[in-house]
TIMAR-130539 format. One record per residue (C-alpha): x, y, z; residue in three letters. Coordinates in steps of 0.02 Angstrom, whole numbers, padded with zeros to 5 digits, always signed. Layout:
# TIMAR-130539
XYZALA
...
This chain:
# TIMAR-130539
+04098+04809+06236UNK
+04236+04690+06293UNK
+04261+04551+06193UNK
+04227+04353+06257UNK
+04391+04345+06346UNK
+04381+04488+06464UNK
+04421+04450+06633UNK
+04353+04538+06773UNK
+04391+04505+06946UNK
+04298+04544+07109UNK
+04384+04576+07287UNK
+04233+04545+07406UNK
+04177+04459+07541UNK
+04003+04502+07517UNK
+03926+04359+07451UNK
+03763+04449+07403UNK
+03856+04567+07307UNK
+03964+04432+07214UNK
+03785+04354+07182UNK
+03694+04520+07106UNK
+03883+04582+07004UNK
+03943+04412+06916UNK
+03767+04394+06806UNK
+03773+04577+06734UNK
+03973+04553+06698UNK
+03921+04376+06611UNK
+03805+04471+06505UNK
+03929+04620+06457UNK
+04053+04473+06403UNK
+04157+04468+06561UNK
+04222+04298+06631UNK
+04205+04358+06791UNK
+04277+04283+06965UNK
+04278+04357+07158UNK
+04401+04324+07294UNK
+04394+04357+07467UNK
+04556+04441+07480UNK
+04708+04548+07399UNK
+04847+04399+07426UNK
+04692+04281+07338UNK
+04652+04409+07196UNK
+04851+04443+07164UNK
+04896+04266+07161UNK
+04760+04265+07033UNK
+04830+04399+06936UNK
+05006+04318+06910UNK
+04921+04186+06762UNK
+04855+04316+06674UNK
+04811+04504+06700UNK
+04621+04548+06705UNK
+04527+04698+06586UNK
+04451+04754+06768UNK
+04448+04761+06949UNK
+04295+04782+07069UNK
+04381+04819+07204UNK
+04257+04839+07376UNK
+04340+04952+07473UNK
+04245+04862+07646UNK
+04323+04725+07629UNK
+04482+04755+07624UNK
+04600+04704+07800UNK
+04718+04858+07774UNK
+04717+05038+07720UNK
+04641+05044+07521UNK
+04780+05169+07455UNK
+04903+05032+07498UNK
+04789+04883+07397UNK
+04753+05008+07253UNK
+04925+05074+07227UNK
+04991+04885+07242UNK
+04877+04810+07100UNK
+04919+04974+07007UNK
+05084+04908+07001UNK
+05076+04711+06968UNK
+04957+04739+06816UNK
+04984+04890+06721UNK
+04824+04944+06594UNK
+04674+04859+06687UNK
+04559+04952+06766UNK
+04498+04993+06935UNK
+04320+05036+07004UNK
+04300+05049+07197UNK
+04140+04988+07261UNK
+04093+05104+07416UNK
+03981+05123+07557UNK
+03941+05302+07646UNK
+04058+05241+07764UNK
+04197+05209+07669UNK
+04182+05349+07515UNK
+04300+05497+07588UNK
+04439+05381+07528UNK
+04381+05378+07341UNK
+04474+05551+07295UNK
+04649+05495+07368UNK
+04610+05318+07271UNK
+04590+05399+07108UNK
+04751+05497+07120UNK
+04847+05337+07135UNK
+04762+05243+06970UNK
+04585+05187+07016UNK
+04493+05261+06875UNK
+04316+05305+06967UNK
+04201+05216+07092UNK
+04023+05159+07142UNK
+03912+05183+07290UNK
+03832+05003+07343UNK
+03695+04928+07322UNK
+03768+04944+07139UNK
+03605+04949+07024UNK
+03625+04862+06854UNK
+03613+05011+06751UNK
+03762+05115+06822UNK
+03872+04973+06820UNK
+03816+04923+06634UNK
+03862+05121+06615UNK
+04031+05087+06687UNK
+04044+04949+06601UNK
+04003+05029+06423UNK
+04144+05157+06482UNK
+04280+05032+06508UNK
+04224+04949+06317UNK
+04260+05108+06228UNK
+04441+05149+06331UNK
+04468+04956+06272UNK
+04440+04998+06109UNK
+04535+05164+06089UNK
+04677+05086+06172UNK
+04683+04930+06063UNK
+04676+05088+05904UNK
+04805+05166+05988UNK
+04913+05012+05978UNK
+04875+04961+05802UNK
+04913+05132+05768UNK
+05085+05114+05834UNK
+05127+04962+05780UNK
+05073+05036+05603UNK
+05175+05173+05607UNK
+05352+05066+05673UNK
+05328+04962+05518UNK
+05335+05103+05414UNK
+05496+05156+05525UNK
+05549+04986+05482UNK
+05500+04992+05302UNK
+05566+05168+05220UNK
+05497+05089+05041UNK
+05326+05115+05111UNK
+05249+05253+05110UNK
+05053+05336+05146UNK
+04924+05430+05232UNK
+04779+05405+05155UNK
+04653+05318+05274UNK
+04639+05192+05126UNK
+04842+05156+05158UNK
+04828+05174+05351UNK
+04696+05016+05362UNK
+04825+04916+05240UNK
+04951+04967+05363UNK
+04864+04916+05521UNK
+04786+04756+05453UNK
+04983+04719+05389UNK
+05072+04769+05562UNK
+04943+04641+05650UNK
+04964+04515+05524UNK
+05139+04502+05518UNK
+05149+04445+05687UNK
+05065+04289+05640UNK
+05085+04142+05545UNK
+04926+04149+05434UNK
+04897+04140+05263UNK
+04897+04278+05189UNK
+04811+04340+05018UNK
+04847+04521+04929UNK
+04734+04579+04801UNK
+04752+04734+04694UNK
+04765+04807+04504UNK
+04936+04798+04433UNK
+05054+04916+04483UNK
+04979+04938+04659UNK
+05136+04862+04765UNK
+05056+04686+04821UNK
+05242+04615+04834UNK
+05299+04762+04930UNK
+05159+04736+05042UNK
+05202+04538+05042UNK
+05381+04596+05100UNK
+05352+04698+05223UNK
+05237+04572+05314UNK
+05414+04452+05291UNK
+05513+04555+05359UNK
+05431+04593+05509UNK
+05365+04417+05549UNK
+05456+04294+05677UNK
+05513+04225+05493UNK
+05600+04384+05443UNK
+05778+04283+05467UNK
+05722+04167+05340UNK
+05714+04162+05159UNK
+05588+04265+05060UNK
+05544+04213+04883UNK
+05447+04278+04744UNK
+05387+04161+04600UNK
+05246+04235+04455UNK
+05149+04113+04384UNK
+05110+04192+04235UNK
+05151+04141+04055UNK
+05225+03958+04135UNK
+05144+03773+04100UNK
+05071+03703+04212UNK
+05236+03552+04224UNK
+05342+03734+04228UNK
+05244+03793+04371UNK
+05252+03638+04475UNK
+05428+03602+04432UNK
+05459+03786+04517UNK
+05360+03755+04678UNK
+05371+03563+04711UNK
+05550+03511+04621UNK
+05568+03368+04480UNK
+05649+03227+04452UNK
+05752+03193+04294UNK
+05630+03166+04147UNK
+05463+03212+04231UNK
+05407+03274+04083UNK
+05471+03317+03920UNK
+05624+03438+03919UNK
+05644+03402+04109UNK
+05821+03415+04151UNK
+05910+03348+04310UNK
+05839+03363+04505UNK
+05834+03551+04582UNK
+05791+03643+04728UNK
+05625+03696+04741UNK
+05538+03850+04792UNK
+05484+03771+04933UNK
+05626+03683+04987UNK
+05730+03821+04951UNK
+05620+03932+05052UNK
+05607+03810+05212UNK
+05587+03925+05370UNK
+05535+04063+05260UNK
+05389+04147+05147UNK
+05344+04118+04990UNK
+05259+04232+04876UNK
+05153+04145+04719UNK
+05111+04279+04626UNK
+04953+04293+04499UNK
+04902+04125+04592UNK
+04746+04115+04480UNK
+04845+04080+04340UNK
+04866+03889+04394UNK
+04787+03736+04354UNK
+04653+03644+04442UNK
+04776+03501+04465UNK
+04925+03611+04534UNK
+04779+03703+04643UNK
+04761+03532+04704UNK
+04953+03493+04741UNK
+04959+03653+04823UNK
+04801+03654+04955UNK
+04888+03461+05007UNK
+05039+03574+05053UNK
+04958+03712+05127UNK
+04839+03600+05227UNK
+04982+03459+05303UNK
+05157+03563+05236UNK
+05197+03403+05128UNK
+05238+03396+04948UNK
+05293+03291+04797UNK
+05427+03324+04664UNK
+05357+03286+04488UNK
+05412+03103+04457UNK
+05483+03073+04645UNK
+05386+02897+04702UNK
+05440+02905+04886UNK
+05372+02974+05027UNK
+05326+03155+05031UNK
+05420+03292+05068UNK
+05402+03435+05229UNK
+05441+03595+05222UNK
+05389+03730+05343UNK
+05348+03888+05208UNK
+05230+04041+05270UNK
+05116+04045+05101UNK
+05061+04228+05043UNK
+04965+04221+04874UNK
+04933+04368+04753UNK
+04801+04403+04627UNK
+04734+04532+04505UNK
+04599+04392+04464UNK
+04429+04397+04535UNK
+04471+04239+04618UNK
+04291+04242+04702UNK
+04211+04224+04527UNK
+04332+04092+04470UNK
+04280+03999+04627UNK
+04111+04014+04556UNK
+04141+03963+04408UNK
+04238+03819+04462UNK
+04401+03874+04377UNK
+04488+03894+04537UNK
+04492+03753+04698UNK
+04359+03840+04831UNK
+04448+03745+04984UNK
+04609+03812+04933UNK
+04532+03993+04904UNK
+04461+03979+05089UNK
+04617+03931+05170UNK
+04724+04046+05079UNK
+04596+04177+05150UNK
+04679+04178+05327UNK
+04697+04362+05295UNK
+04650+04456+05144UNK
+04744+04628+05113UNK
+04632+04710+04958UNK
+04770+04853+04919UNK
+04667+04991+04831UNK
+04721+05058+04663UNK
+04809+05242+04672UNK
+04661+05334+04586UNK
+04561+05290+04760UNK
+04703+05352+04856UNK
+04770+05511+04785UNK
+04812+05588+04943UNK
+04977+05466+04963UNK
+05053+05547+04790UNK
+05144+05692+04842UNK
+05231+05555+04982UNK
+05270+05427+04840UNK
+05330+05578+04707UNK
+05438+05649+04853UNK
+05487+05463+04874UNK
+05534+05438+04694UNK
+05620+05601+04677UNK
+05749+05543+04797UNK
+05782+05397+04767UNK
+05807+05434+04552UNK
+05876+05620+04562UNK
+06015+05512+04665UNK
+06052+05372+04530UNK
+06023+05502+04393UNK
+06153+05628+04480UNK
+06029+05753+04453UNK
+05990+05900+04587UNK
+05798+05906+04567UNK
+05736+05901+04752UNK
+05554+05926+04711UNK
+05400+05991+04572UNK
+05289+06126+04551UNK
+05126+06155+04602UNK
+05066+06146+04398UNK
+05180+05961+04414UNK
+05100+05921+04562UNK
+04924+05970+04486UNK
+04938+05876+04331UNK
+04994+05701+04428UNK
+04838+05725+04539UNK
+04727+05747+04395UNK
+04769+05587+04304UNK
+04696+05423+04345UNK
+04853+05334+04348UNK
+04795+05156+04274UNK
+04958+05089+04302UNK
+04931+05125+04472UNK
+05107+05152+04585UNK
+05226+05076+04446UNK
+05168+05194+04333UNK
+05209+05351+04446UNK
+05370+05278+04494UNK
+05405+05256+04309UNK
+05365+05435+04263UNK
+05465+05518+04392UNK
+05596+05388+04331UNK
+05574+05487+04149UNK
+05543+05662+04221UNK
+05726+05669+04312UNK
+05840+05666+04149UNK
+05699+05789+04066UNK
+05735+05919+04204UNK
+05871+06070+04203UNK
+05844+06129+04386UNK
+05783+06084+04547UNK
+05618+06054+04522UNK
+05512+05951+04402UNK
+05398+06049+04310UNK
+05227+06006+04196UNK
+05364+06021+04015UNK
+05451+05878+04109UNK
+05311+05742+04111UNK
+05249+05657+03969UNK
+05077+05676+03876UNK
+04957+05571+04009UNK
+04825+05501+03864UNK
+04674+05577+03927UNK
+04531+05488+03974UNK
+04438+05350+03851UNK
+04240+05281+03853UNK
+04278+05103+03831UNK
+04115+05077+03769UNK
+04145+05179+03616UNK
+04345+05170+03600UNK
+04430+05049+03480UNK
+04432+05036+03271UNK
+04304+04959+03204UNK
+04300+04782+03140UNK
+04299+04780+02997UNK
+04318+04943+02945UNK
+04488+04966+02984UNK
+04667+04929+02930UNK
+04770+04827+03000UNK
+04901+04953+03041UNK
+04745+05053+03145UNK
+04719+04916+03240UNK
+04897+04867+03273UNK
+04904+05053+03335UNK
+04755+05040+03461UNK
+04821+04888+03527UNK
+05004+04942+03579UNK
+04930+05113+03634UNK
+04791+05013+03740UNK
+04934+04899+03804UNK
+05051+05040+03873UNK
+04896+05113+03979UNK
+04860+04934+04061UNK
+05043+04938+04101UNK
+05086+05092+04168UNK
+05179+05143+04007UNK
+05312+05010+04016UNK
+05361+04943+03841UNK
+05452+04812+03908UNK
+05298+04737+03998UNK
+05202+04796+03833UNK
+05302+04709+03721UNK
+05283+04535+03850UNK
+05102+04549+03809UNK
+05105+04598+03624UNK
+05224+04462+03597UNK
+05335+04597+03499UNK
+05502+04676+03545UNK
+05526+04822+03653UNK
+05611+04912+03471UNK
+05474+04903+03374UNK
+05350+04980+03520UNK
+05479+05116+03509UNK
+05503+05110+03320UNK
+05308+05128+03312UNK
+05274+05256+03464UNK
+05408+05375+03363UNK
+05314+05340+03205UNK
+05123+05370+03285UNK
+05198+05546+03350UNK
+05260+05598+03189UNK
+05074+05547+03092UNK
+04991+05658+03230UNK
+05115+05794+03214UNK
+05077+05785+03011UNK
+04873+05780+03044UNK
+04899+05935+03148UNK
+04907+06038+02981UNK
+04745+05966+02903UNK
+04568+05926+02931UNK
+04534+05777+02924UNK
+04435+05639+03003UNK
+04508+05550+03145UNK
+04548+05350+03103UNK
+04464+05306+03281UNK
+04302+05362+03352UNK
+04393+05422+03492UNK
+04584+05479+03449UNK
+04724+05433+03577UNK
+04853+05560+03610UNK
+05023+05508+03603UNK
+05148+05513+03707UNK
+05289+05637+03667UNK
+05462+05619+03664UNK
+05497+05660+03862UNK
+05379+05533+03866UNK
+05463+05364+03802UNK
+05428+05241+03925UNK
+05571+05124+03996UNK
+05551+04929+04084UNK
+05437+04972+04231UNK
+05495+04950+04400UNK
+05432+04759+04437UNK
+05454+04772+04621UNK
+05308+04842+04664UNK
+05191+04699+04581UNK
């Protein structure tokens, strides 16, 4: 049905008939008004277009063809139903042809026009799809670095083409590796604010005196270490959108700083004892948290959590969307066969069987990151299964993992870093971040783990882990993965 704001307008001068029409429009969700006249009813029209037209055709002081094709023409995608006597039904046909869109014989009973009505709901609705749909697919047009058909990626799309347009809050949820500051960039740059600055800042790994420094500025000698005054995210950003990424990471006491800004758009420098500042900043925030169970828990502020909430884009991980990889591999072939001066132009069906078949818990990053590898691997035009690495296969969770004690530390050391590169799509840069080791000795170690499993190859014996871990092989050493598409 039509939603609350409908409009539907009546040209009568029947009163009875305004009488027994306006109740059963009420109750569809019409607003619904009559007029006594076209040069009434049109003057109406020029404040704002209506959803639908009754239009009775004996009322009417000059030839209907002329009144239909007029309002045809001063309000394009309404709709128009003739209400007609015997008398005055020959002219319904000619009507038709010139844009009314059917017609009814009076007295109009209330369950053909709640049919008509029902009629005019559903072409609402397939027109609004249509539009969304549209919209959708020009902000791909506009945005080459996106790229999907699932239905999964088509709903993202949609929500993010109708969002855009907007100035609400905005919050993107997703696994690592799943693009939610691609997605936070697209809805930039086609927002009214797309002229503006866009900034990302991660709040992972910083203090909370780092983190509020970033967003809100400081004065010399805040806090300790504290240098001289500079510009702040959201000063910097003034006009513009800012991106806090991993916003659950904060403190209760930034979360605080930051709902006063998103709820009145001032803010306070650390140290700064005037009056606050103003900025005008579009807020998207980011999250791999379940920030609904924090709420719960009380680890994260629940009036900032509902205001952030304007809109919520949940991107899904790639395992639930499969059907976008051969886009995204065709994507990545491009764009790295290019910078790699290579002339690979696509895979083989085995390639493309194997990517479908792993889970890809690294999600997007980790995709881009192994056709990144693949390119250099490959002698011809087309990327075949001896280009990509080992995928490790599958692993219970529930039974994976040395056990303590029981183990050395050198087996343990092992499941960690080869636990770490799954989370992280295979990155050893991003590995080594969270290991608190350098990206050489991941390497260092990955070489040595693939020489112990080449040795164990010859003998029997028992595996160190319950479950072993494949490792990768050498077309398989993983690089810095390709942050963009947090």
């Amino acid at each position: 049905m039509p939603t609350s704001k409908s409009q539907a307008l009546i040209l009568t001068d029947d009163g009875q008939l305004e009488q027994s029409l306006v109740p059963i429009l009420a109750r569809s969700g019409f607003d619904a008004a009559s007029y006594p006249d076209v040069d009434a009813l049109r003057r109406r029209m020029g404040t704002s277009p209506p959803s639908l037209i009754l239009l009775d055709v004996d009322t009417i002081g000059f030839d209907c063809l002329d009144a239909v094709g007029l309002l045809v023409r001063v309000a394009e995608g309404m709709t128009i139903v003739l209400l007609v006597s015997e008398g005055s039904i020959g002219k319904v046909a000619a009507a038709i042809e010139l844009g009314a869109h059917g017609y009814l014989k009076k007295p109009i009973g209330v369950e053909e026009m709640q049919i008509v009505l029902g009629q005019i709901g559903r072409q609402e609705k397939f027109t609004g799809e249509i539009a969304a749909l549209r919209a959708a697919r020009g902000l791909v047009e506009r945005s080459p670095r996106i790229h999907g058909s699932s239905p999964e990626m088509q709903r993202i799309l949609k929500l993010v083409a109708q969002v855009a347009s907007t100035d609400a809050s905005v919050m993107v949820v997703g696994e690592l590796g799943t693009g939610k500051r691609l997605i936070s960039e697209v809805i930039h740059h086609n927002s009214p604010r797309k002229d503006r600055r866009f900034l990302h800042f991660s709040c992972v790994g910083l203090s909370e005196s780092l983190i509020e420094a970033e967003l809100f500025g400081q004065e010399a000698g805040a806090f300790g270490g504290a240098g001289p005054r500079h510009g702040c995210r959201l000063e910097l950003c003034d006009g513009g959108t800012l991106l806090i990424d991993e916003i659950g990471e904060t403190t209760p006491n930034t979360q605080e700083k930051l709902l006063r800004f998103v709820a009145d758009g001032t803010y306070r420098p650390l140290g700064w004892r005037g009056t606050p500042r103003v900025a005008d900043v579009r807020i998207i925030a980011s999250s791999t948290r379940n920030l609904e169970s924090d709420v719960r828990d009380g680890r994260f502020n629940r009036e900032l959590f509902d205001r952030l909430h304007g809109v919520r884009v949940s991107v899904p991980p790639l395992r639930e969307r499969k059907a976008d990889i051969p886009l995204l591999v065709d994507r990545f072939i491009r764009e790295y066969a290019r910078t790699s001066d290579k002339q690979v132009r696509s895979l083989t069906p085995e390639a493309l069987a194997r990517l479908m078949s792993h889970d890809w818990p690294g999600n997007v990053r980790e995709l881009e990151t192994t056709i990144e590898n693949a390119i250099p691997m490959s002698g011809g035009s087309a990327l075949d299964v001896d280009d990509l690495p080992a995928f490790p296969e599958h692993v219970d969770r529930e039974r994976s993992g040395p056990p303590i004690p029981g183990s050395t530390i050198q087996e343990i050391e092992r499941e960690a870093i080869l636990r770490t590169l799954e989370q992280v799509g295979g990155s050893t840069t991003r590995a080594a971040r969270t290991l608190n080791m350098s990206v050489r000795k991941i390497q260092y170690k990955l070489k040595e783990y693939r020489r112990a499993s080449a040795s164990t190859l010859q003998v029997e014996t028992a595996p160190p882990f319950p479950v072993e871990r494949p490792v990768p092989t050498k077309s398989a050493v993983f690089v810095g993965g390709a942050d963009s598409l947090d």
